[in-house]
C-alpha positions in Angstrom: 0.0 0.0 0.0 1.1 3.5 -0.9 3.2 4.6 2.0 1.7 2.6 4.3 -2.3 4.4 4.0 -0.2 7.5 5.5 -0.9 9.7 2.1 -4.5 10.7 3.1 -2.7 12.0 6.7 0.0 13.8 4.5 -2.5 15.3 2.1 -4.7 16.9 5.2 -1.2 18.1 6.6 -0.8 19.7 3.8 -4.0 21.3 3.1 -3.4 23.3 6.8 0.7 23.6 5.6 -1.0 25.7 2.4 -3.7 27.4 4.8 -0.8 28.8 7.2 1.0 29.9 4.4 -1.8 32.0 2.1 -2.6 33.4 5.7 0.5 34.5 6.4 1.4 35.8 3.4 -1.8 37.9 3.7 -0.6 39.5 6.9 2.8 39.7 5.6 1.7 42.0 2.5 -0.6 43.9 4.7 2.4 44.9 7.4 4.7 45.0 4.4 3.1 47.9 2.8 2.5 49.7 6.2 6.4 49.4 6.9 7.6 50.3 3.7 5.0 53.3 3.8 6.3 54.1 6.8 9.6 54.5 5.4 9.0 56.6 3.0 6.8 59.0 5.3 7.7 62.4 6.4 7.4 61.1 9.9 10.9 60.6 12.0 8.3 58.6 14.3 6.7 55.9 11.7 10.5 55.6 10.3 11.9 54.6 13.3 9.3 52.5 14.1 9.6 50.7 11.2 13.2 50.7 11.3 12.9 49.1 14.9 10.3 46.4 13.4 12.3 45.2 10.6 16.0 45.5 12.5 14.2 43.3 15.3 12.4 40.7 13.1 15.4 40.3 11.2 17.9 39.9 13.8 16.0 37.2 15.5 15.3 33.2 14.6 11.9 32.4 13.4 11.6 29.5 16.0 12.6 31.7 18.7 10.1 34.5 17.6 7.3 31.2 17.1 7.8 30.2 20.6 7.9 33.7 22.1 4.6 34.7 20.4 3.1 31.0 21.2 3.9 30.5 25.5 4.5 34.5 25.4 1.4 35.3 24.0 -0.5 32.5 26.1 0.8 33.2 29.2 0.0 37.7 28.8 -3.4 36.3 27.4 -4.1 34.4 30.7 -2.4 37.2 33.0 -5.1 39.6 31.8 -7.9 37.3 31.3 -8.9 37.8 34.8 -8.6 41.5 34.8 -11.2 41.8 32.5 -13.7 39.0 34.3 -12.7 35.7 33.1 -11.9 33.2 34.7 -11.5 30.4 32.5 -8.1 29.4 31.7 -7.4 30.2 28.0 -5.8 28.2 24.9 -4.0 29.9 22.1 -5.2 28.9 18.5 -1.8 27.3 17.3 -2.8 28.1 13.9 -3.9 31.3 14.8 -0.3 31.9 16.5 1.9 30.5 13.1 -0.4 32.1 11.0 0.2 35.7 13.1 4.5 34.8 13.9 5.5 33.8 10.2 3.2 37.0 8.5 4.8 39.5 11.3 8.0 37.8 10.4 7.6 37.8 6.7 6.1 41.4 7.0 9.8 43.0 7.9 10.8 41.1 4.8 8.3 42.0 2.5 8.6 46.0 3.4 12.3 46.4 2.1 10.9 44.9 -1.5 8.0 47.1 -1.5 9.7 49.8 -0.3 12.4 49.4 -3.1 9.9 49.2 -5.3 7.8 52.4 -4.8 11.4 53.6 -5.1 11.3 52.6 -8.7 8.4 54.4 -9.7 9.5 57.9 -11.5 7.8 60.5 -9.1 7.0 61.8 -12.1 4.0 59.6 -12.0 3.0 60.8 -8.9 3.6 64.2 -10.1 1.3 64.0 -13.0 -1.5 62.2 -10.5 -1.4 65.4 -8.7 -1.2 68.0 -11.5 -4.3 66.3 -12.9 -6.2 66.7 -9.6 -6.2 63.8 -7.8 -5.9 63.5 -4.5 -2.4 61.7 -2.6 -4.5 58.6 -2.1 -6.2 58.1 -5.4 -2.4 58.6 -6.9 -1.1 55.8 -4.1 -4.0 53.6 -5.2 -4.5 54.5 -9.0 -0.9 54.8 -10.0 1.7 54.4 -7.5 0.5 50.6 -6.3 -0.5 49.5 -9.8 3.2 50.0 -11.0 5.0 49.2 -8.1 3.7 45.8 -7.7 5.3 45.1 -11.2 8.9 46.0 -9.4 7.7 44.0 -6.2 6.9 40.7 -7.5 10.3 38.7 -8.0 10.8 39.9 -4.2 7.7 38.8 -3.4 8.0 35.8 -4.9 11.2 34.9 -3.2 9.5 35.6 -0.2 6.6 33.4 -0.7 8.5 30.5 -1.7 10.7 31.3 1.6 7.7 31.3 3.5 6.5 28.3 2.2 9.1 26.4 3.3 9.0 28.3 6.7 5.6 26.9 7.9 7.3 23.7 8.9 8.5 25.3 12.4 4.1 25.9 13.4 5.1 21.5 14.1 6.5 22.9 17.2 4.0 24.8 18.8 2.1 21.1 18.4 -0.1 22.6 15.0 -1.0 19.1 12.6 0.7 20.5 9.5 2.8 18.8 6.8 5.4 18.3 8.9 4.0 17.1 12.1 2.1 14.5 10.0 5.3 13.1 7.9 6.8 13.0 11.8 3.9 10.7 13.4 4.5 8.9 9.9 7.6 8.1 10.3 7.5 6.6 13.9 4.7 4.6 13.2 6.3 3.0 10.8 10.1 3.4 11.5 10.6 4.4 7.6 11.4 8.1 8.1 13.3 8.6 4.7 10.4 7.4 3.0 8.2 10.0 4.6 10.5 12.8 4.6 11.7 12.1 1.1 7.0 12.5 0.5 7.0 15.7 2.6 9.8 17.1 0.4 8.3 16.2 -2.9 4.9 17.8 -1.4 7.0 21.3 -0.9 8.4 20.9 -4.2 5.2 20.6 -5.5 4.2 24.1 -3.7 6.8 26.0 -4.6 7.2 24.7 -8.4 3.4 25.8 -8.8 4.1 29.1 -7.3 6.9 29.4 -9.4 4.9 29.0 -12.6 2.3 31.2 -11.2 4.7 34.2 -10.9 6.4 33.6 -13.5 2.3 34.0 -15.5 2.0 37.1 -13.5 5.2 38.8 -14.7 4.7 38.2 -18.0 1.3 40.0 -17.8 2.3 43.0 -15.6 4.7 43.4 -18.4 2.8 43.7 -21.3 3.1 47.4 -23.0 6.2 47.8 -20.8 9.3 48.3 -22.7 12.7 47.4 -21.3 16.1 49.4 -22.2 18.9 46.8 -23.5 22.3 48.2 -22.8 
């Protein structure tokens, strides 16, 4: 039989492995955009708050950041639980807590490519936004965002495939992902190559498929875009 009747358990793994990561890269996108915005503000304040969040995230291991958030985050949870009238003690969501550690990790990633590439649109764009009378946010949405996610995507799809790979770590914190499921695999059966050699073909399967959607979606961001050739 097919790895032992394990490949249903794999496939289910999987499907939360792929849940964590669209999740995450949701949040990622969304904090990515408010740090690199941040950046690129007039404000010393939003700068060096962004400058804190991506120095920090960057400088520390995402298992150490998982666990912090996870036993941190469970044990603030439950300190102020009772302030606020309840009594009952109270579980973290483990998917909740990967989903929320790998998109705030992701996020510091994901604003340095979007802010390099709001740096590549000519402010002349912006410029002629405004002389035509629109306001700063229907430029940002209309024609800042529209071309700069053209510059973003190979970063973001670095990132994503990164990310990907990174949802193996929610195993710890005891979430039944990919991972967790090749592991329970493997000691039932004693064969762990055979089951880690699956799990790896699974992930290859991810990212190739991401790969080939990017790779659609730069081709069409491109069209009516002409490149200089030195």
């Amino acid at each position: 039989m097919l790895l032992h009747g394990f490949l249903p358990s794999l496939l289910e793994g999987a499907s939360v492995t792929l849940g964590v990561a669209l999740s995450s890269l949701a949040v990622a996108i969304v904090l990515g955009l408010a740090g690199a915005l941040a950046k690129l503000s007039r404000s010393r304040v939003a700068q060096g708050l962004a400058t804190v969040y991506t120095t920090l995230i960057r400088g520390v291991p995402d298992l150490v950041l998982m666990l912090l958030v996870f036993y941190g985050g469970q044990v603030a949870i439950n300190t102020l639980a009772p302030m606020l009238g309840h009594e009952d003690y109270i579980d973290i969501n483990p998917f909740v807590a990967g989903v929320l550690t790998i998109g705030f990790i992701f996020g510091a990633y994901l604003t340095e490519s979007f802010r390099g590439a709001f740096l590549a649109v000519p402010p002349g764009q912006r410029e002629a936004g405004l002389a035509f009378g629109m306001s700063p946010r229907q430029v940002l949405w209309r024609i800042t965002l529209p071309q700069m996610l053209r510059h973003a995507l190979p970063g973001l799809s670095n990132n994503w495939l990164v990310l990907v790979k990174s949802t193996a770590i929610v195993s710890v914190i005891g979430l039944s992902d990919l991972m967790t499921r090749g592991q329970q695999a493997a000691g039932n059966t004693r064969e762990p190559f055979s089951f880690y050699l699956a799990v790896a073909l699974i992930y290859l399967v991810f990212t190739s498929v991401s790969e080939l959607g990017f790779a659609w979606a730069q081709k069409r961001l491109a069209i009516g875009v002409k490149e200089g050739r030195l």
